[in-house]
C-alpha positions, 0 to 999 in steps of 0.5 A, a space after each residue: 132546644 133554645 140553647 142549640 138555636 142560640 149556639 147555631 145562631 152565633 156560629 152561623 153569625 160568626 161564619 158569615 162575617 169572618 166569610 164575608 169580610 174576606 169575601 168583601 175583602 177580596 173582592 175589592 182588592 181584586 177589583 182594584 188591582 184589575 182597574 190600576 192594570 186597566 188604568 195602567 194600559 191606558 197610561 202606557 199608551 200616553 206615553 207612547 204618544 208622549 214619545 212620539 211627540 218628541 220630535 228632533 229640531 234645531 236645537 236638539 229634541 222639541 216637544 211638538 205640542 199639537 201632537 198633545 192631549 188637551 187634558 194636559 192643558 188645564 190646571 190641575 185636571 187630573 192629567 199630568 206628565 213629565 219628560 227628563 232627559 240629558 239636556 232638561 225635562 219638560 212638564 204638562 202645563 196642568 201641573 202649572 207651577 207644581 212639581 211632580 217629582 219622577 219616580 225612582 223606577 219605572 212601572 206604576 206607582 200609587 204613592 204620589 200626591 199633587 196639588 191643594 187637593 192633594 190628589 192621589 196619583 197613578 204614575 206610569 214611568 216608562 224608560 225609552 231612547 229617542 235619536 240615541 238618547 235616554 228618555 224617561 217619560 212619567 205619565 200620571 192620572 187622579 187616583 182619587 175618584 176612584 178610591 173616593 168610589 170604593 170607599 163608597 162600594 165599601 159602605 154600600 156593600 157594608 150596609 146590603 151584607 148587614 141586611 143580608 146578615 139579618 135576613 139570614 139570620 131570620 131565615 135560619 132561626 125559621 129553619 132551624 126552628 122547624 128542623 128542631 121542631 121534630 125533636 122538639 115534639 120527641 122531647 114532649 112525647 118522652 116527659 109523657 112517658 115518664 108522666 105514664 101518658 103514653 108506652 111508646 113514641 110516634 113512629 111518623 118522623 123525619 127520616 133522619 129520626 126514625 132510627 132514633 124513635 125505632 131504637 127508644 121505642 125497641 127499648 121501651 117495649 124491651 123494659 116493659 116487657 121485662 117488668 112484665 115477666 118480672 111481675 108474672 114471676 114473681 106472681 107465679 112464685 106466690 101462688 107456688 109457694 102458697 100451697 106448700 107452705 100451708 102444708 109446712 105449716 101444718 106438719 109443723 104444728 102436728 105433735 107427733 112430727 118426732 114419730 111419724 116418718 112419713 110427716 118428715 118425708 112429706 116435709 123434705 117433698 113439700 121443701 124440694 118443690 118450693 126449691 124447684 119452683 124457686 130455680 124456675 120462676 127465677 130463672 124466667 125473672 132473669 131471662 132479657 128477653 128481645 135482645 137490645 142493640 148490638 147483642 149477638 150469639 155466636 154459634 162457633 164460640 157458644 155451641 161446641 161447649 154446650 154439647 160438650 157439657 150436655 154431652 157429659 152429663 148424659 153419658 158417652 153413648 149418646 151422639 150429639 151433632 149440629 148442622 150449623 153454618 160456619 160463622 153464623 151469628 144470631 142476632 138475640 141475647 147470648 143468656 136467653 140463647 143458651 137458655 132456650 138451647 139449653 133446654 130443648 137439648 136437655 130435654 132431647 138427651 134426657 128422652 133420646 136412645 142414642 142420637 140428638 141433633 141440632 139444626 139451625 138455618 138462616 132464610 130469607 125472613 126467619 131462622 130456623 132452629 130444628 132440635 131433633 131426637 129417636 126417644 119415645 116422642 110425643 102422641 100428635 093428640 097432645 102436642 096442640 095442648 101442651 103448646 097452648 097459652 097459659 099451660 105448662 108441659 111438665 104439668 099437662 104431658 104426664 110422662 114426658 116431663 118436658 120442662 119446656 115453660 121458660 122456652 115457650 116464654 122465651 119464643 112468645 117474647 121474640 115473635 117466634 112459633 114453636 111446633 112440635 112434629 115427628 123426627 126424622 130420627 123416629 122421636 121428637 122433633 121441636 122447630 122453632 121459627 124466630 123472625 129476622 129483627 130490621 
């Protein structure tokens, strides 16, 4: 967490002054050229007036000097212009015995200097005709209180944008400090997980986690639910084998093994049950369980080919059909999937007459998967005992052989409910009612 405050610290720093400078930067070069084009208006109209006091006398043109600014009577006060024209050029007397030497084209200029204090000038040279004759008048003003007033703007706005920096440096560090605060509290609750202090992480988040939190802990309860089955079988399998290889056991140390036939067929069902329940137990070891994110089951690519396998193995006169929807996608583990229609449809072809069908609806909160066959059924008297927890249906319906075990597990882990109920088709009918995953 420290590394990611340090990285959003030093980029927000490094954004904030690459912005500011060209933002300070601008900003005064804005303000300077809209007070020059203010200054410039004003110059201009100082030579207008210049060259209205251009009057005609005796000797030709005359400077009538009433008509002037008395500005451009002191030394030096920062006012100053000069008038060329055929016959000589006139300057103001504040220039005093200085020459303020004229620009080589009209317009305003910012590159002159005058004086001891070498002033810096602002110089607007106008082109006119006065009674006929060419006149260029320069009209100049002191630049430098105004590039004296933006170097200090530029020290003022560097001193507040360095307190603005800092401030929003501390308001960031406290910000991100508390957004990250969250994550932080996550972080904690995931090392208690690997200390086992805790199964899950805490749901109460910010908006922007909760998908995150839903996701780690639907992996989580996925994990614990897979080592839980996982011990379950393998637990089951000890017990399962514990029976038959005492039996074995046995057999193998009788000393007329050799003459006794029904010893050798007593040993050959004793290994055939060690090998089914091998193939069961492992079977359910292997199930994923509530699917993780993203698996899927197509019921257009999947199911066709189940039937058609089914179809093969239990004869050409047996109809199977399915009312699927065109496109349906389940939203579970494709392997668990085929494990659970697997066997339903199997057990429906070994008890059908003639005809099995497959349904399956999508409603507004559920799927609906509906396994209907015309075999024998089951009597409604045994169909709450053989759904109940804990049994298995091969075992308790005598008769019936419904190897239906690793379905059961299957829809207890998905929040489903499966129940059994008379078919439309006169035998069996198995539903089963799987909850939309959010």
């Amino acid at each position: 967490m420290k590394s990611i405050q340090a990285r959003l610290s030093l980029g927000l720093i490094a954004v904030l002054v690459l912005v500011g400078l060209a933002l300070a930067q601008l900003s005064l070069w804005l303000f300077e050229v809209g007070l020059q084009r203010y200054l410039e208006t004003g110059l201009r109209k100082e030579s207008e007036n210049l060259l209205i006091a251009l009057v005609r006398g005796q000797s030709g043109l005359e400077l009538d000097e009433r008509r002037l600014s008395s500005a451009y009577q002191r030394p030096f006060s920062g006012y100053y212009f000069r008038i060329d024209f055929d016959g000589g050029s006139w300057r103001s007397r504040s220039l005093w015995d200085l020459d303020m030497p004229a620009p080589a084209s009209s317009g305003l200029h910012t590159d002159l200097q005058l004086g001891p204090e070498n002033q810096q000038l602002l110089v607007l040279r106008s082109d006119y005709r006065r009674f006929g004759q060419p006149i260029s008048i320069s009209v100049a003003q002191d630049y430098t209180p105004v590039r004296d007033q933006f170097r200090r703007m530029q020290q003022i706005g560097l001193g507040l944008g360095l307190v603005a920096l800092i401030l929003v440096l501390v308001l960031q560090r406290i910000t991100v400090t508390r957004s990250l605060r969250p994550l932080e509290r996550v972080r904690g609750q995931i090392a208690q997980l690997q200390q086992g202090k805790r199964s899950q992480l805490d749901t109460q988040v910010p908006s922007e986690l909760e998908p995150l939190v839903a996701q780690i802990n639907h992996l989580l309860a996925h994990t614990e639910d897979s080592l839980r089955r996982s011990r379950n079988a393998l637990g089951n399998l000890g017990h399962a084998l514990k029976t038959p290889l005492a039996v074995l056991l046995s057999l193998a140390s009788s000393e007329h093994l050799k003459d006794a036939p029904q010893v050798r067929v007593q040993l050959r069902e004793q290994l055939q049950q060690i090998q089914q329940r091998l193939s069961r137990e492992l079977n359910r070891a292997r199930l994923a369980g509530d699917a993780l994110p993203g698996a899927q089951f197509d019921c257009d690519a999947e199911l066709p080919g189940l039937l058609s396998t089914l179809g093969m193995i239990h004869g050409e006169g047996l109809e199977l059909s399915q009312r699927v929807p065109p496109g349906l996608l389940l939203p579970w583990d494709r392997e668990d999937l085929l494990e659970l229609l697997g066997n339903l449809l199997d057990n429906a072809c070994k008890w059908a007459d003639s005809e099995v069908r497959l349904t399956i609806e999508e409603q507004a909160e559920r799927y609906q998967l509906v396994i209907d066959d015309d075999g024998p059924g089951i009597p409604e008297s045994d169909r709450q005992q053989v759904l109940e927890r804990g049994t298995r249906l091969d075992e308790q319906v005598d008769g019936h052989g419904l190897g239906l075990g690793i379905v059961r597990d299957i829809v207890e882990v998905w929040g489903g409910q499966m129940t059994l109920q008379d078919s439309p088709l006169g035998g069996l009918q198995v539903s089963i009612a799987l909850p939309r995953r959010g």
